[in-house]
VOBA-1610 file (N, C-alpha, C; in pm, whole numbers, padded with zeros to 5 digits, always signed):
BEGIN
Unk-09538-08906+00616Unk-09415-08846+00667Unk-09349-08940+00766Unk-09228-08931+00717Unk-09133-09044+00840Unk-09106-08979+00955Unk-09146-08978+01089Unk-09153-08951+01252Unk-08996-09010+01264Unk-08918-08954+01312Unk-08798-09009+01388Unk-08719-08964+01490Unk-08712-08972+01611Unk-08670-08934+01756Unk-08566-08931+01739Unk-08485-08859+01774Unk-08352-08837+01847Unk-08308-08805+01953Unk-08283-08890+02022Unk-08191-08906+02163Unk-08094-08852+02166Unk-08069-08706+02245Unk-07944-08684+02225Unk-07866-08682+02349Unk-07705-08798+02325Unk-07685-08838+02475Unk-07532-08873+02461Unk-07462-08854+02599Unk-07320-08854+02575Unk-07256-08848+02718Unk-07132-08922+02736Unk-07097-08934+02874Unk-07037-08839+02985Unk-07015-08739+02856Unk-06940-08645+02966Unk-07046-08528+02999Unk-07147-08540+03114Unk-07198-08464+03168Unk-07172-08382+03241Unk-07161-08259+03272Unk-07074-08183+03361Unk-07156-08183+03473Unk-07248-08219+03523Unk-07294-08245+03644Unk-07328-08373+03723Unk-07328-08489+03625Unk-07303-08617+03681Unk-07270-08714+03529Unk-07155-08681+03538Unk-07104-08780+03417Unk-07143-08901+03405Unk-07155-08980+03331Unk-07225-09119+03294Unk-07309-09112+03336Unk-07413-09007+03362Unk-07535-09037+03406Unk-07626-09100+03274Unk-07623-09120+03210Unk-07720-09226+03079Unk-07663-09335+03094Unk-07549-09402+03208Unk-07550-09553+03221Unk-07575-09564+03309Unk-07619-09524+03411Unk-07645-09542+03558Unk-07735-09643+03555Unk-07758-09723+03653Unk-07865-09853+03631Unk-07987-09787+03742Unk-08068-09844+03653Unk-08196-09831+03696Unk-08287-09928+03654Unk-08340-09999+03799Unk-08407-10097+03794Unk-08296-10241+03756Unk-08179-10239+03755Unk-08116-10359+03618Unk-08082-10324+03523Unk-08059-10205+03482Unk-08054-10141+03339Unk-08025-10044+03319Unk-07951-09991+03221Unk-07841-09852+03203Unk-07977-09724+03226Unk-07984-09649+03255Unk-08079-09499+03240Unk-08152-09494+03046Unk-08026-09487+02982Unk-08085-09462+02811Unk-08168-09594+02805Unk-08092-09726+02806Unk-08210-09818+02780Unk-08341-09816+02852Unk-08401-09780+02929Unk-08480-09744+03000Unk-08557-09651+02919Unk-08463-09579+02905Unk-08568-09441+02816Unk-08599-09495+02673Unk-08517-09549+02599Unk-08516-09588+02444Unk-08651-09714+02524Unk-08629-09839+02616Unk-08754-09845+02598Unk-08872-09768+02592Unk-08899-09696+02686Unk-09004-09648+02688Unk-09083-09506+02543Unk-08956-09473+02470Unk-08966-09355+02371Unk-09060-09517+02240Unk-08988-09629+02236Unk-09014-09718+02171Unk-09168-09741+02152Unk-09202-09734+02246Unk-09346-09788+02294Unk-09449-09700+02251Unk-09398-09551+02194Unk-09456-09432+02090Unk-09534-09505+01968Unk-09691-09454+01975Unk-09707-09514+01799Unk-09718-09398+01703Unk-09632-09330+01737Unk-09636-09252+01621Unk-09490-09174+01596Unk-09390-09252+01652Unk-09289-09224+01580Unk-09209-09381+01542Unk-09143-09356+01405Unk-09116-09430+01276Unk-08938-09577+01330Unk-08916-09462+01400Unk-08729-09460+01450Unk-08704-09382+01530Unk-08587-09454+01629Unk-08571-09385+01741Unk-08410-09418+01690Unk-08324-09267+01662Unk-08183-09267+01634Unk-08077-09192+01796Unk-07997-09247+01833Unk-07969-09173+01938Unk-07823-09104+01931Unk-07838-08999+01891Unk-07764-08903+01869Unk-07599-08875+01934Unk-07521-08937+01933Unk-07430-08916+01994Unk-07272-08850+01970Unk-07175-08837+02042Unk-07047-08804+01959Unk-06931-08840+01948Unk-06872-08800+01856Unk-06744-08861+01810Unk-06613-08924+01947Unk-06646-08823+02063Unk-06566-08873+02156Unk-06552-09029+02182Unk-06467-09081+02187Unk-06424-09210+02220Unk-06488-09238+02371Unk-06492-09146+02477Unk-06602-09243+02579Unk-06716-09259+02559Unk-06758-09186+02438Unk-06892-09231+02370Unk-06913-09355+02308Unk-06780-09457+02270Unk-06833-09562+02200Unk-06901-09651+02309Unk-06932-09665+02398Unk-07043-09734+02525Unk-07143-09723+02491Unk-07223-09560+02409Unk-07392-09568+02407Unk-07351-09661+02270Unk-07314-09611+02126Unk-07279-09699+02012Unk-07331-09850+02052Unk-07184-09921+02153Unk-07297-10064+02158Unk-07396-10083+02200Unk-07413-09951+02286Unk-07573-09982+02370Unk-07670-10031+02257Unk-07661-09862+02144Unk-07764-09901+02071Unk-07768-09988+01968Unk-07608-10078+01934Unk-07655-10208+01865Unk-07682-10321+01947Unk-07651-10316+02022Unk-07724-10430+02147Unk-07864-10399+02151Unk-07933-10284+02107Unk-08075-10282+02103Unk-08165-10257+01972Unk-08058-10295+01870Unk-08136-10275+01747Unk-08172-10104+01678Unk-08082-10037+01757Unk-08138-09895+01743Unk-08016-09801+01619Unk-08075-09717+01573Unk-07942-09662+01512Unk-07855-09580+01600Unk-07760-09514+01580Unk-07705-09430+01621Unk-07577-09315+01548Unk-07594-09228+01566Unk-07531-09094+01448Unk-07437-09097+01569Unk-07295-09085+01533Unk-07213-08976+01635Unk-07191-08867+01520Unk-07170-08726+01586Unk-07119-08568+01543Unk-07078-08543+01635Unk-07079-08396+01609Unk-06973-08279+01734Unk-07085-08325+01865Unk-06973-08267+01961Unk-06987-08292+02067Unk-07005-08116+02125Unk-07013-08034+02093Unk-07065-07932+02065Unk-07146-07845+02025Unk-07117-07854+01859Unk-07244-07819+01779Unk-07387-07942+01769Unk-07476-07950+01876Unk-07540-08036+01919Unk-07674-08043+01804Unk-07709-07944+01758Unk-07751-07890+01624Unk-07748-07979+01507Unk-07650-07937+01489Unk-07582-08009+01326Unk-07553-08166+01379Unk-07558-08222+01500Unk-07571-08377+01514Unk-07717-08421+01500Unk-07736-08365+01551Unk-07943-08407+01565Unk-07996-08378+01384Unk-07928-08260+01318Unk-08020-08261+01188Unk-07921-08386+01130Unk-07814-08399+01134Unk-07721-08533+01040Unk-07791-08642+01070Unk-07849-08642+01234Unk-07831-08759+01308Unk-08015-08796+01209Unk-08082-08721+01210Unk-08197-08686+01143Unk-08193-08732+00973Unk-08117-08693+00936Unk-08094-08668+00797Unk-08071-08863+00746Unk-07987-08905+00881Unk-07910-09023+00825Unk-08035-09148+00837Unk-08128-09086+00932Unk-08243-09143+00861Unk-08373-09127+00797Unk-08366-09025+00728Unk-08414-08980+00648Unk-08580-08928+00665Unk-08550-08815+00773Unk-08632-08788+00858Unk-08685-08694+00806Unk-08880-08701+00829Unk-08919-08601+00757Unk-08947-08482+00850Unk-08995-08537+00986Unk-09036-08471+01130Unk-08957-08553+01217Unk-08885-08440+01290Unk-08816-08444+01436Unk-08846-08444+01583Unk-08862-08555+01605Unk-08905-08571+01759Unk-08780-08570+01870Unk-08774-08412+01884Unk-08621-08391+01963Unk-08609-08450+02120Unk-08577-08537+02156Unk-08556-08566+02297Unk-08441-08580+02375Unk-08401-08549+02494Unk-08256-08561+02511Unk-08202-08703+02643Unk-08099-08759+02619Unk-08086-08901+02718Unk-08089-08830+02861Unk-08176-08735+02918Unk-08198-08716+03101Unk-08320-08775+03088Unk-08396-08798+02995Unk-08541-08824+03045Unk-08585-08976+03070Unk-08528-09041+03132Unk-08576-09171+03131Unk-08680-09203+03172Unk-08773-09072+03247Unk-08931-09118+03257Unk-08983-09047+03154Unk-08988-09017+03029Unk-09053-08966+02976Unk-09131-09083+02934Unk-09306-08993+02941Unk-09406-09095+02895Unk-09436-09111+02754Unk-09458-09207+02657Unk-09470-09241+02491Unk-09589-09125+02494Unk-09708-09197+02578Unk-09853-09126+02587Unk-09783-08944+02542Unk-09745-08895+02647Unk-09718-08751+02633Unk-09637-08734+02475Unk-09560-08804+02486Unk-09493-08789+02323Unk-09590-08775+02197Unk-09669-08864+02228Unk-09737-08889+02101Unk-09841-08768+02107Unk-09898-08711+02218Unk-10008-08600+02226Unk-09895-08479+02135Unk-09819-08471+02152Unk-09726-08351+02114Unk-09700-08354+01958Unk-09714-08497+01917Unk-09634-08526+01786Unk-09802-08492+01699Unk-09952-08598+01773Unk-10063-08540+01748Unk-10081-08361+01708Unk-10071-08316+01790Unk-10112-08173+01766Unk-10020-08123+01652Unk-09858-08181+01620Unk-09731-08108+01542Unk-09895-08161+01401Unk-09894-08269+01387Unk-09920-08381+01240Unk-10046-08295+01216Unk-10122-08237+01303Unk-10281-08244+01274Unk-10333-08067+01264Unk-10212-07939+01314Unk-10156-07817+01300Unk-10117-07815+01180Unk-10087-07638+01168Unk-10034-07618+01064Unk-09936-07540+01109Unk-09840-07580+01238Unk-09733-07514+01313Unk-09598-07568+01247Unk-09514-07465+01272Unk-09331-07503+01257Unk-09279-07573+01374Unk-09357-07529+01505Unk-09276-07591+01622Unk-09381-07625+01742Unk-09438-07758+01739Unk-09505-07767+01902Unk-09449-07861+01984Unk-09427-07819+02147Unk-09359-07851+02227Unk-09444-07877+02349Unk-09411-07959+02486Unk-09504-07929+02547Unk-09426-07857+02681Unk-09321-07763+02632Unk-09224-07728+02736Unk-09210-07533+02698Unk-09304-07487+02636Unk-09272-07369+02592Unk-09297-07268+02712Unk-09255-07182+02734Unk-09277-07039+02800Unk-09301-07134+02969Unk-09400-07112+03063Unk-09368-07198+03144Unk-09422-07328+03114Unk-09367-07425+03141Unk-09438-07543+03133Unk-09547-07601+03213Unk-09625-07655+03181Unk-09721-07724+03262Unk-09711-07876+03293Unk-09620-07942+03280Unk-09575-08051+03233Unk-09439-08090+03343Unk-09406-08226+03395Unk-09314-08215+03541Unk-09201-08203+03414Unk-09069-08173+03446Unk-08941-08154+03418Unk-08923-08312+03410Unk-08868-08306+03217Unk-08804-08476+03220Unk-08981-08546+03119Unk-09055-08439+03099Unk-09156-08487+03005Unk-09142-08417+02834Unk-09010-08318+02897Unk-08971-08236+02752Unk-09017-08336+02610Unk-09073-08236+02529Unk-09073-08360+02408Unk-09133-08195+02281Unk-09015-08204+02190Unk-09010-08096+02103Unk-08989-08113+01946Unk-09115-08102+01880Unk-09138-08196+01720Unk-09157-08074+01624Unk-09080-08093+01531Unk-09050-07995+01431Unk-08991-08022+01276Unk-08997-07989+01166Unk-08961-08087+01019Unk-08827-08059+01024Unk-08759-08163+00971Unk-08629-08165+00922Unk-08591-08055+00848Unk-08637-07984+00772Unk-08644-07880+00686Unk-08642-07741+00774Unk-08704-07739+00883Unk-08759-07653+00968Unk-08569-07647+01042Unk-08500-07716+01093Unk-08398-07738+01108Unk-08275-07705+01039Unk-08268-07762+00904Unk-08206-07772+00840Unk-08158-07579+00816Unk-08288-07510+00802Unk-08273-07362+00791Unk-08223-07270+00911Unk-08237-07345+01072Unk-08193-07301+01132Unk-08061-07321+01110Unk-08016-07433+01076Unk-07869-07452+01103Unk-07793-07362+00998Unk-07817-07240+00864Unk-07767-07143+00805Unk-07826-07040+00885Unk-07913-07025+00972Unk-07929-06931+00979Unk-07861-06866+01109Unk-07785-06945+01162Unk-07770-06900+01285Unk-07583-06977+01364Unk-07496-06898+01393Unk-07404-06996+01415Unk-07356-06927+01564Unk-07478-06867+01643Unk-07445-06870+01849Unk-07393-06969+01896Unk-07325-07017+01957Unk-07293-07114+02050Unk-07421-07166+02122Unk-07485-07091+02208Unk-07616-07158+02212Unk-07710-07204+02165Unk-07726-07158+02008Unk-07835-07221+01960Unk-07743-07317+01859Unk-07621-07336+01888Unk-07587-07462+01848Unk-07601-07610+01935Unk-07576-07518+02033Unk-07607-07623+02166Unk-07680-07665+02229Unk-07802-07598+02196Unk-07944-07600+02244Unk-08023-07608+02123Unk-08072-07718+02102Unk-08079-07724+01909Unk-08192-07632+01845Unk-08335-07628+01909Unk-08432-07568+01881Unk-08459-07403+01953Unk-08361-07337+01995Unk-08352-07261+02069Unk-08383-07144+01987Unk-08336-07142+01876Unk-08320-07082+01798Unk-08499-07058+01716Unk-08544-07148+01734Unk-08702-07182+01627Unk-08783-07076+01771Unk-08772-07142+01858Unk-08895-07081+01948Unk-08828-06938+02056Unk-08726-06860+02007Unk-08696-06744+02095Unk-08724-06657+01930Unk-08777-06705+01843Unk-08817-06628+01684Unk-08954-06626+01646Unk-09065-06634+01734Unk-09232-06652+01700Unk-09249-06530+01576Unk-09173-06489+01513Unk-09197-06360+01458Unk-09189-06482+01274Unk-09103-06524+01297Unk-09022-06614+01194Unk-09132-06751+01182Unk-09127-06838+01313Unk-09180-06992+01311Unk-09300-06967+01374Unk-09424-07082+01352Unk-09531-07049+01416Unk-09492-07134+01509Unk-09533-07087+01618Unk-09501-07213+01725Unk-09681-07252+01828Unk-09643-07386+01904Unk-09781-07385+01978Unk-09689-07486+02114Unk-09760-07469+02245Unk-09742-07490+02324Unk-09886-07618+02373Unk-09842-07727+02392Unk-09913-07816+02445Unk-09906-07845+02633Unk-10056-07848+02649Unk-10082-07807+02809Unk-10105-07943+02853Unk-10045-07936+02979Unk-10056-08092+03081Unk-10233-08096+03103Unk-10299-07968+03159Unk-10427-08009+03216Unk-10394-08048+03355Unk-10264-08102+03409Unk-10256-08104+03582Unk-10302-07993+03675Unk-10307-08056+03790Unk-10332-07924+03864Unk-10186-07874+03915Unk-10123-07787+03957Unk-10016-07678+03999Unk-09910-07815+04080Unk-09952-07869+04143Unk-09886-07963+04243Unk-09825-08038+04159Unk-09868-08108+04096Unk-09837-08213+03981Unk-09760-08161+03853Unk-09737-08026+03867Unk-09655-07978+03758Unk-09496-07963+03793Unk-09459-08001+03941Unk-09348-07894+04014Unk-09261-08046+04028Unk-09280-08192+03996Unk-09142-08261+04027Unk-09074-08248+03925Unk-08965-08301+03983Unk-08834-08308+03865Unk-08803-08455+03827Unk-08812-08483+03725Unk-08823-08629+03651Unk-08730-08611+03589Unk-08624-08528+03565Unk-08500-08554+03448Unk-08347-08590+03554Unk-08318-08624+03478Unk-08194-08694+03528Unk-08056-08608+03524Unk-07992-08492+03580Unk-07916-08465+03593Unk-07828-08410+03738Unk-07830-08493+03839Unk-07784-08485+03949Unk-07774-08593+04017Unk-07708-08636+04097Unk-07729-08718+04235Unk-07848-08730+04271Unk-07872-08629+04343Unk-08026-08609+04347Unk-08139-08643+04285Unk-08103-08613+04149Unk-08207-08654+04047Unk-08214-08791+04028Unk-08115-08890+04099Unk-08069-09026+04029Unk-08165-09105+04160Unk-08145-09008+04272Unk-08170-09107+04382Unk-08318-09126+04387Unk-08424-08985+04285Unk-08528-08957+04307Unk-08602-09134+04166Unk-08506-09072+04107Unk-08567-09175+03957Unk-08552-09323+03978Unk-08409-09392+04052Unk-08422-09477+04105Unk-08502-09544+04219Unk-08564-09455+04266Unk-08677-09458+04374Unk-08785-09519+04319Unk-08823-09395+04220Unk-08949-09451+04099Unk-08895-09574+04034Unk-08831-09599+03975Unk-08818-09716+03911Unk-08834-09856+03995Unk-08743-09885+04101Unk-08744-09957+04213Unk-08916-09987+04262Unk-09030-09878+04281Unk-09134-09874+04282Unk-09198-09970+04187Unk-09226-09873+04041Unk-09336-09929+03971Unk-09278-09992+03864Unk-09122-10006+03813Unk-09119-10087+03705Unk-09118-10259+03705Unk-09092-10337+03884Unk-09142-10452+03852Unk-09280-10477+03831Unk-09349-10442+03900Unk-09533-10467+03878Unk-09554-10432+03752Unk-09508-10314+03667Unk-09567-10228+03552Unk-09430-10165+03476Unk-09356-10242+03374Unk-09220-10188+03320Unk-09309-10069+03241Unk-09423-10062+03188Unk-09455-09957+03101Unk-09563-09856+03155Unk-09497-09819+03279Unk-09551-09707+03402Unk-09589-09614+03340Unk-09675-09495+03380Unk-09723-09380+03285Unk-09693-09301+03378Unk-09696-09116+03357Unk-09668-09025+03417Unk-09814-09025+03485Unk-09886-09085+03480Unk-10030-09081+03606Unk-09932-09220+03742Unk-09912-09284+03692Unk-09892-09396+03794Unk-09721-09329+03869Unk-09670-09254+03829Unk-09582-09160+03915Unk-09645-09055+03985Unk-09711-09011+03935Unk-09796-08892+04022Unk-09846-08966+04114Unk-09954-09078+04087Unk-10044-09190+04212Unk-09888-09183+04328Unk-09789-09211+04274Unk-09651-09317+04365Unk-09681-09159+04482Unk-09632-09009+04399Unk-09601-08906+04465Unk-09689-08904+04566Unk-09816-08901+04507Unk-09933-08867+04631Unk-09908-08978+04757Unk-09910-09064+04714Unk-09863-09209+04838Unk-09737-09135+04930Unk-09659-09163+04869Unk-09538-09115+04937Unk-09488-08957+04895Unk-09520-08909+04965Unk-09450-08736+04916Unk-09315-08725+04956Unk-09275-08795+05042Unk-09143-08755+05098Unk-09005-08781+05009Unk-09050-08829+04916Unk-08987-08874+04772Unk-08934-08723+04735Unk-09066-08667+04695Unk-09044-08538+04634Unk-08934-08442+04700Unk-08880-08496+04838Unk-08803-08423+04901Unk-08636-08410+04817Unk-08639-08567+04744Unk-08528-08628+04759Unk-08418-08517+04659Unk-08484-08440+04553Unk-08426-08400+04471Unk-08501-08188+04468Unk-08572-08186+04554Unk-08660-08058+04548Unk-08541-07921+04575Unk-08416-07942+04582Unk-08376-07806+04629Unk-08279-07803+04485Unk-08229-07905+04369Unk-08192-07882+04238Unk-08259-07750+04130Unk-08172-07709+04105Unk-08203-07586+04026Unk-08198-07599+03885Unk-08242-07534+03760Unk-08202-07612+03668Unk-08102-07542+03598Unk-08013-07526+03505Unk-07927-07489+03465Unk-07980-07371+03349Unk-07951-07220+03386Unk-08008-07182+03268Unk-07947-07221+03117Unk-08008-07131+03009Unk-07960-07204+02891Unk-07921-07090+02828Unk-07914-06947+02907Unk-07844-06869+02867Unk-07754-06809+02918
//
C-alpha cells in the first residue's frame, strides 16, 4: 500500500497569517516540518495540500524548491483537497497532517501509521478523545477509500473543514483506535503547534535551542530542553485552542 502525507497549509490564517513562512532557525516553519515529516520510514510521499488562492502560490514554490508535490483545491472544503490532494498521488493510506506542526516527530508518525498497517481499524490517531500526546504531535492515518465515502456522505461545513471529523464523531460506522504517548501528565500539557504569537515565540525558542547541535531533534530532546528550562513553557501557556465546533 502507497503511505502518503498531506500537509495541509495556506497563508491566510486567521490567527497569525503566514504563519507556515515564519522562519525558524533560517527557514520558513513548513520547510522545517516537510523536513522533519520526510525523515518518516513509513510514509511513501509527502504532498502538501494547498489552495487555489493566489497568496498561496509562495507554499507551490516552496514545495518545488523542495522536490515535494503539491495539490491546490478549495480553500474551504478542506476535505475534498486532502482526498484530490491524495488521489493525485495515488494514495492508498492517508497520513493527515496539518502545516502548524513544525515539531512534529517522524518517530511519533510512524508509531501511528504502525498500529493503522498492523490493525484492522478505519481510523487510528494519536489525538482521539483526550490526548496524551503535547499539542502539534497530531498525526491521523486512514485509507483513501475510507475518505473518499466520507466525502458523499456528509456535506457540514465542519466536516468539510475539519477533514476526518466526520470518521471519528461516527464509532458506530468506523472502527477507530486511539494511540497513547505513555508520558507522564506534565509532559502531555505543552503546546507545540504553531498558531499564535505566542506559539511562534515558544517554537522559535526550541528551534534556536536544539536544531543547530541536532536538526533531527525528537519530542524526548524537547521535553529534556522543557525540564532544563521551564520558564519556556510560560511563553505560550495561557493560548486556548480553538474549538472545532
Amino acid at each position: 500500500m502507497k503511505v502518503v502525507s498531506t500537509i495541509e497549509a495556506r497563508m491566510s490564517s486567521t490567527r497569525l497569517p503566514g504563519k507556515v513562512l515564519r522562519p525558524l532557525a533560517g527557514k520558513p516553519a513548513l520547510e522545517m516540518m516537510i523536513e522533519r515529516v520526510r525523515r518518516s520510514r513509513r510514509i511513501h510521499q509527502v504532498v502538501v495540500a494547498t489552495t487555489v488562492n493566489p497568496a498561496d502560490d509562495v507554499l507551490e514554490q516552496l514545495a518545488r524548491r523542495l522536490a515535494v508535490s503539491c495539490f491546490r483545491g478549495s480553500e474551504e472544503d478542506v476535505l475534498d483537497r486532502v482526498l484530490r490532494a491524495a488521489r493525485s498521488a495515488a494514495a492508498d493510506v492517508i497520513v493527515e497532517l496539518t502545516g502548524d506542526c513544525p515539531i512534529i516527530d517522524p518517530e511519533v508518525i510512524d508509531r501511528v501509521i504502525d498500529v493503522y498497517l498492523e490493525g484492522s481499524y478505519d481510523y487510528v490517531s494519536n489525538g482521539l478523545h483526550k490526548t496524551t500526546y503535547p499539542a502539534g504531535m497530531e498525526t491521523q492515518v486512514f485509507a483513501t477509500s475510507v475518505l473518499a465515502e466520507v466525502a458523499h456522505l456528509t456535506h457540514d461545513p465542519a466536516d468539510r473543514e475539519h477533514v476526518s471529523l466526520y470518521i471519528y464523531e461516527h464509532p458506530e460506522r468506523y472502527k477507530l483506535h486511539n494511540v497513547e504517548s505513555g508520558l507522564p501528565e506534565k509532559h502531555r500539557a505543552p503546546r507545540l503547534t504553531l498558531d499564535t504569537a505566542e506559539d511562534y515565540e515558544l517554537i522559535a525558542a526550541i528551534y534556536e535551542e536544539l536544531y543547530p547541535k541536532k536538526p533531527a531533534f525528537s519530542l524526548d530532546d524537547v521535553l529534556r530542553l522543557f525540564d532544563r528550562r521551564p520558564e519556556l513553557l510560560a511563553l505560550n501557556a495561557a493560548v486556548l485552542d480553538k474549538p472545532v465546533r
